[in-house]
C-alpha positions as CSV (number, residue, x, y, z in Angstrom):
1,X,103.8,138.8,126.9
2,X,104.9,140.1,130.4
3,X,103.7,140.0,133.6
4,X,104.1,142.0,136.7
5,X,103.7,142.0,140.2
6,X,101.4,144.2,141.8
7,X,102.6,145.0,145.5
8,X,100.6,144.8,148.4
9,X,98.1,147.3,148.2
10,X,97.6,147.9,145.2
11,X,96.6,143.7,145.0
12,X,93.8,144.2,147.6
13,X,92.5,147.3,145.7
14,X,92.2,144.6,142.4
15,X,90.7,141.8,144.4
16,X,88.2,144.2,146.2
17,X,87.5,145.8,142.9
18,X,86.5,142.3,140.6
19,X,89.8,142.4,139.0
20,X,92.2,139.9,137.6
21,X,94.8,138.8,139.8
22,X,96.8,137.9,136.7
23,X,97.7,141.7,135.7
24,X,98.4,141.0,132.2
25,X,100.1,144.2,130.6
26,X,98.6,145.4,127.9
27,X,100.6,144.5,124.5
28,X,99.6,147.6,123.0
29,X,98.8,150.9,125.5
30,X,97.2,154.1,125.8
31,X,96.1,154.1,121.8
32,X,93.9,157.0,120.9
33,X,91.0,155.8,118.5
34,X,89.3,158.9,118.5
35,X,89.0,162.4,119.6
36,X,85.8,163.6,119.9
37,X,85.5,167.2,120.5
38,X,89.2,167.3,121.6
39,X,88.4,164.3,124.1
40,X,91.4,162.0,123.3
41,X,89.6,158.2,123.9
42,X,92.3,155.5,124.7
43,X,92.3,151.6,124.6
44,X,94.2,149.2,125.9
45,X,94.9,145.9,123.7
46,X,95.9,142.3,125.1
47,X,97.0,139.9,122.8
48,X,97.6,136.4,123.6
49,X,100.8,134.3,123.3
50,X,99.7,132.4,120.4
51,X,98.2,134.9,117.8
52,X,98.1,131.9,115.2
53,X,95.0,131.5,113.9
54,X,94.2,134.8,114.3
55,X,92.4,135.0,117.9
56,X,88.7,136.6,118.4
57,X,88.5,140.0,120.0
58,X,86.4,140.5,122.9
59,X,85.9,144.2,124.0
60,X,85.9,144.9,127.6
61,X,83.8,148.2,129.1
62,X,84.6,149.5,132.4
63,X,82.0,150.3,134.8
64,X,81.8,153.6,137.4
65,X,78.3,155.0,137.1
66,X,79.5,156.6,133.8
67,X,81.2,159.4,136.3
68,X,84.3,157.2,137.1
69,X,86.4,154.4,136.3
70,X,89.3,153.6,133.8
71,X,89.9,151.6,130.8
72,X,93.1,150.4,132.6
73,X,91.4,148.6,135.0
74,X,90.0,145.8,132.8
75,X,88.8,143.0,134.4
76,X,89.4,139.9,131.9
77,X,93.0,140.2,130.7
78,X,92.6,136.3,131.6
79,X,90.6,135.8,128.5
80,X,93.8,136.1,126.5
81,X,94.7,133.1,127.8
82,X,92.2,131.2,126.4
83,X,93.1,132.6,123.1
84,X,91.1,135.9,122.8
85,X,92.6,139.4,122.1
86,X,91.3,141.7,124.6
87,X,90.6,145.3,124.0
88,X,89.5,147.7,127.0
89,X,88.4,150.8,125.6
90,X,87.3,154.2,127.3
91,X,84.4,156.8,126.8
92,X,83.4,159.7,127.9
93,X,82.2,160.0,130.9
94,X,79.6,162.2,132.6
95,X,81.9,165.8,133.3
96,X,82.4,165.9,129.9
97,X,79.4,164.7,127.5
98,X,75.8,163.5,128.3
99,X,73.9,160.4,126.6
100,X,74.5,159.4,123.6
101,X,77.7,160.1,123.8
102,X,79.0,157.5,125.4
103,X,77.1,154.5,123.5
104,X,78.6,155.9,120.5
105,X,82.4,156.3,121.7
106,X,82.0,152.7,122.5
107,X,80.6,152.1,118.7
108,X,83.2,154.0,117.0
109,X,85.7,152.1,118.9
110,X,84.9,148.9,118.0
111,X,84.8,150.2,114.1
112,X,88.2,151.1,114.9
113,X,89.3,148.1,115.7
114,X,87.7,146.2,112.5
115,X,89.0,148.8,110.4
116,X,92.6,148.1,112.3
117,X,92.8,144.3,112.9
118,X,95.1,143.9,109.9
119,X,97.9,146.0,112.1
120,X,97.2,143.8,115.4
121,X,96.6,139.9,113.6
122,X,92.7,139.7,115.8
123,X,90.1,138.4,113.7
124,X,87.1,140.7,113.8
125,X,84.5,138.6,111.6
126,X,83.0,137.7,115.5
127,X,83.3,140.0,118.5
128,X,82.3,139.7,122.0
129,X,82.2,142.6,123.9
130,X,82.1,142.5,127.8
131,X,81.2,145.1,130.6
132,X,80.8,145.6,134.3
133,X,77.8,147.6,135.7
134,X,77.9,151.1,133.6
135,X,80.0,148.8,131.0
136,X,77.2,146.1,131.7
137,X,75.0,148.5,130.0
138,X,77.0,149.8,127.6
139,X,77.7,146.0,126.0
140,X,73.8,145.6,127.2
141,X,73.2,148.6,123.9
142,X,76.0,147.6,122.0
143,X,74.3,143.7,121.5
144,X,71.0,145.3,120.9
145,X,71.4,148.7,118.6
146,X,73.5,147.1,115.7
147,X,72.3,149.2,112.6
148,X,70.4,151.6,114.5
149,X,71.3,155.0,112.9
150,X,70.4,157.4,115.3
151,X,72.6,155.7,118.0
152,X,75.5,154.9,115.5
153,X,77.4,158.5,115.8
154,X,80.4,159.4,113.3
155,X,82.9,159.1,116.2
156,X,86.8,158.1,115.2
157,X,85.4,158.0,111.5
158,X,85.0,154.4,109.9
159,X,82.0,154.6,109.1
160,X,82.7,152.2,106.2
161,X,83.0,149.5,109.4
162,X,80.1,147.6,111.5
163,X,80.0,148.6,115.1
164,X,78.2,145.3,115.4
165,X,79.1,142.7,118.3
166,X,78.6,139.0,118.2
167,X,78.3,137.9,121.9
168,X,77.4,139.8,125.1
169,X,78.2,139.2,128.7
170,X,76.8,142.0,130.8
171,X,77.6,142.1,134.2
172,X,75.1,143.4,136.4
173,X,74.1,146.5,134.1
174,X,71.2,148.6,134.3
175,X,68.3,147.9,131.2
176,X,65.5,149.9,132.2
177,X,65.5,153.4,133.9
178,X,61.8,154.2,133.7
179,X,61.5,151.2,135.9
180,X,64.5,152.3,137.7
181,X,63.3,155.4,138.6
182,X,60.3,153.9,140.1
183,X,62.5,151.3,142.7
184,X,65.6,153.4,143.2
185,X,64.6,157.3,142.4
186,X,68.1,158.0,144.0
187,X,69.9,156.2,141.2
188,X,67.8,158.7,138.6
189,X,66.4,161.5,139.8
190,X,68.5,163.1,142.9
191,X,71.0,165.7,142.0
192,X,74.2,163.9,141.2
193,X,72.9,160.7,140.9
194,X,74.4,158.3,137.9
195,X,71.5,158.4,135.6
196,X,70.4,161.7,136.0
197,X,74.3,163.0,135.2
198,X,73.8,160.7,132.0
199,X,70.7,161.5,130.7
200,X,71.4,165.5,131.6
201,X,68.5,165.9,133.8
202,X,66.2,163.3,136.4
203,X,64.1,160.6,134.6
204,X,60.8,161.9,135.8
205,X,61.6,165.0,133.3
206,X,63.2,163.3,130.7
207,X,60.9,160.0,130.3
208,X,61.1,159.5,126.5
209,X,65.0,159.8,126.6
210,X,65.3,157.7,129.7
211,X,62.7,154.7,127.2
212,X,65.3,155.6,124.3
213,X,68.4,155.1,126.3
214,X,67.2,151.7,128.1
215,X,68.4,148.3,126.4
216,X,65.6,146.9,127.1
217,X,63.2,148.9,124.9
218,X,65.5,148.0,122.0
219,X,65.2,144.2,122.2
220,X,64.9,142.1,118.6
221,X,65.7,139.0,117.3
222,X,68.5,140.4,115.4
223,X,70.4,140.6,118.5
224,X,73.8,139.1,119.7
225,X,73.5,136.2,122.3
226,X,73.4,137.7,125.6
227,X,75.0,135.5,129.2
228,X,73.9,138.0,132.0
229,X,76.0,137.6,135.3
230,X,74.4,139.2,138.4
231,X,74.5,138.9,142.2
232,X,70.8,138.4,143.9
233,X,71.8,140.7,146.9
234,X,73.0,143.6,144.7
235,X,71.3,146.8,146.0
236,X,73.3,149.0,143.6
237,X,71.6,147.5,140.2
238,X,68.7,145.5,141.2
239,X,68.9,141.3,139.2
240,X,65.4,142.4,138.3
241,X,67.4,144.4,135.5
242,X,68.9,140.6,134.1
243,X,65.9,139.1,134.7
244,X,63.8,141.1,132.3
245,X,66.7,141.9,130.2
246,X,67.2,138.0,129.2
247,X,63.6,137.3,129.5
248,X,63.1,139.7,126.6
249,X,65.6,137.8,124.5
250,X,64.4,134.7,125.1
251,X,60.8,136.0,123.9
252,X,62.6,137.3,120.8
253,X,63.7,134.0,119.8
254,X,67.6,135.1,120.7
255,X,69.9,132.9,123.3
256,X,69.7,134.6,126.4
257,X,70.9,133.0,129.8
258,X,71.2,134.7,133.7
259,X,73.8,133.3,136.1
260,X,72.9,134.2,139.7
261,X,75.6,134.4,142.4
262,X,73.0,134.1,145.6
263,X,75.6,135.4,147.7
264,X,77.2,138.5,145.9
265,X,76.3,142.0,145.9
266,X,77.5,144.5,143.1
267,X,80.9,143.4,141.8
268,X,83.6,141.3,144.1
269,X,86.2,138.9,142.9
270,X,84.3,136.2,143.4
271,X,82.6,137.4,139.6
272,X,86.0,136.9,137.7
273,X,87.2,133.6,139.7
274,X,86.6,129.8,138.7
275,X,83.4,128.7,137.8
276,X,81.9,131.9,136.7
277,X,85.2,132.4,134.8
278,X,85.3,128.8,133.2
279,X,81.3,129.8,132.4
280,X,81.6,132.9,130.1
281,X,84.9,131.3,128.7
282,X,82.5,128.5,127.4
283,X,79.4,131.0,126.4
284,X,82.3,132.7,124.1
285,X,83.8,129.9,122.9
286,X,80.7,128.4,121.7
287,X,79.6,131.7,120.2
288,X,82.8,133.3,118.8
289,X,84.8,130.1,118.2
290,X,82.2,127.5,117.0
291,X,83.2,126.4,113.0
292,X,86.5,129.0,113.2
């Protein structure tokens, strides 16, 4: 697979944003998995050097507030070399569809992907999916709506495939915006604001959609494993949002475990660096590799 140098500015813009100062190229770019409403939705696939056995697939979500950010800047192409196939998929975001829509973009790409594996060699049977703030959330309702019809969508078709995922690492998503909307009103009710552009109006009016479209609300113990990664000065998503998020799971019988940088705020390169690297490599070893 080849690698390539990113010049000078453009490698402070990746270590200021969280990103891997690897820059693995994607093996596989730009493929359209669906096209929802005439909304081309692209992914990106890494595969690592040694696709024998066939390697897990982890699924990577970009954050952005749901109103920006790219599927090309994925921020664990270093997974593939520990012997996962990374795919970092896009969704709509918030100029072009409200909620739902992007919970089920990220579903129907991941039945994509099962119902494509035999083309790429990735073994599907266990996948981790991965995300950083908005993406936080959307792997946040990914690991806890498997099965739930009303959330699953038809988009990209294979509908004959699970949308289910295995393992969960959310980076510092959002779980709750009732109680959101209480401690940051600016986040969810001021015009503009990320939740309120999600959910098509403020929370205050739209309380029963803002329960519905909260991960915590839809905690089970069906759900995947969760590792929650969060900073305890992060003023843009508060670490209460982990805390109940993995407190839930733990209540519901399902493995659930916060790391805590005491240090970081919302995102930093310091999230994607040695030990907290070496930590979610082990949580998704132990989860997607154990008895392959």
């Amino acid at each position: 697979m080849k690698r390539h140098r990113i010049p000078g500015f453009a490698l402070l813009l990746a270590l200021v944003g969280g990103l891997s100062a690897t820059a693995a190229e994607p093996t596989h770019k730009d493929i359209v998995f669906a096209s929802p409403e005439g909304h081309d939705l692209k992914l990106d696939l890494y595969l690592p050097a040694k696709m024998d056995p066939k390697p897990p697939l982890v699924v990577f979500i970009h954050g952005g507030g749901w109103r920006n950010g790219s599927f090309k800047n994925c921020s664990v192409t270093w997974l593939t070399e520990s012997g996962y196939a990374v795919a970092s998929i896009g969704y709509r975001l918030t100029d072009v569809a409200t909620y739902p829509a992007q919970v089920q973009d990220c579903k129907g790409a991941i039945r994509w992907l099962r119902a494509h594996a035999g083309e790429f060699g990735y073994d599907v049977t266990r996948i981790g999916a991965v995300g950083t703030s908005a993406g936080g959330y959307l792997v946040a309702m990914l690991g806890t709506t498997g099965g739930e019809s009303d959330l699953e969508g038809e988009v990209g078709g294979n509908t004959d495939q699970s949308s289910a995922v295995q393992a969960v690492v959310d980076y510092y998503g959002p779980t709750d915006f009732v109680a959101r909307s209480k401690n940051q009103p600016k986040k969810t009710e001021v015009e503009g604001s990320p939740v309120r552009l999600l959910l098509g109006g403020p929370v205050s009016e739209k309380t029963e959609l803002a329960r519905q479209a909260s991960p915590l609300n839809h905690v089970d113990a069906k759900d995947a494993p969760l590792l929650a990664i969060h900073g305890e000065k992060d003023t843009t998503v508060f670490i209460e949002h982990s805390r109940w998020f993995v407190d839930a799971h733990q209540k519901a019988g399902v493995e659930a475990n916060l790391i805590v940088l005491p240090e970081s705020g919302h995102g930093g390169k310091e999230y994607f660096e040695p030990p907290i690297r070496e930590k979610v490599v082990a949580f998704l070893d132990r989860i997607l590799k154990a008895g392959k």
